[in-house]
N, C-alpha and C positions, 0 to 999 in steps of 0.2 A: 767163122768160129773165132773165141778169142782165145788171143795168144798166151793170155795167162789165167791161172788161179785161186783160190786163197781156199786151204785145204785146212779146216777148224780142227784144234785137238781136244782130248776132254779136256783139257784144263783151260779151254778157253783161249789159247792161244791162238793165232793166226798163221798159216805158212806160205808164203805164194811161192806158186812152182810155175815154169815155163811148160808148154804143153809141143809136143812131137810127134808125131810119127814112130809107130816099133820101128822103123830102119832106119833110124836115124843114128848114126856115127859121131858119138859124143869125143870130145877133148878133155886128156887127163886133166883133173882135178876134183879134189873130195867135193862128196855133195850126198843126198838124199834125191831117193826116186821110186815114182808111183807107176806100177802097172796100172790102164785103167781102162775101162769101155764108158762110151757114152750112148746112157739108153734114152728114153724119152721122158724121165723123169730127172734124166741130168747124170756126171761123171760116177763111176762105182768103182771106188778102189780097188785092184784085186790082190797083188801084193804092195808093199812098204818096205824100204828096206833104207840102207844108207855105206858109201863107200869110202874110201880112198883117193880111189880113181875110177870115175864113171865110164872111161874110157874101157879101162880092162875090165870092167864089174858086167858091164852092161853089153860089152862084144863076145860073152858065151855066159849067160845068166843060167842057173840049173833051173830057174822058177818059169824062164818065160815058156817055154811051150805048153808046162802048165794055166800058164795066167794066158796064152792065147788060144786053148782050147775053150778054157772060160770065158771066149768074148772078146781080150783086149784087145784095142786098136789104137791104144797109143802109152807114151812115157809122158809121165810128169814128172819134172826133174829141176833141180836148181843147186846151186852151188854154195855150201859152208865151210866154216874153218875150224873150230876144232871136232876131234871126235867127242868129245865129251857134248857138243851142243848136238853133234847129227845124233849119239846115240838120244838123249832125252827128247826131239823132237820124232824119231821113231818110234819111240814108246808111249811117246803122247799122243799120235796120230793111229798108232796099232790100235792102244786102251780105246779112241771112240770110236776108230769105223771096224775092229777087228776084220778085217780082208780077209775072204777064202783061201787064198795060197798062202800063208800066214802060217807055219807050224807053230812058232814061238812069237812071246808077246800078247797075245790076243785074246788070252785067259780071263 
């Protein structure tokens, strides 16, 4: 499997995230990350979100047993610096694939 991705948003932009395993034990630092399962037609986003600290965000997420009921078997994640870039690349990524666990953004 390859170890990374490039997750398209509507605006065209490109995002490449590293791909994990759900139990994998991230080290603090901001970043964005994708719930996601890989079906036979390729990766399906299930939530989108973005943090501070991947570390605390992602060691008791409220979404995951959600997003792992749905499917997921793994994190897409990678590492940004300001919040103003994670917020407009979540919202860019939300508007094309709108993700089921997704309350907000996906409108």
């Amino acid at each position: 499997m390859e170890s990374t991705i490039q997750w398209p948003g509507k605006s065209g932009s490109q995002y490449q995230y590293w791909i994990y395993p759900l139990d994998t034990t991230f080290k603090s630092a901001p970043g964005n990350y994708i719930y996601a399962k890989l079906t036979a037609a390729g990766w399906v986003p299930l939530y989108m979100g973005q943090t501070v600290d991947l570390a605390a965000r992602l060691g008791n997420h409220e979404k995951e047993s959600e997003a792992r009921r749905n499917g997921a078997t793994h994190i897409h994640a990678h590492t940004s610096g300001s919040e103003a870039q994670r917020l407009a690349e979540e919202k860019d990524l939300c508007a094309r694939w709108k993700p089921m666990c997704n309350d907000q953004l996906v409108a």
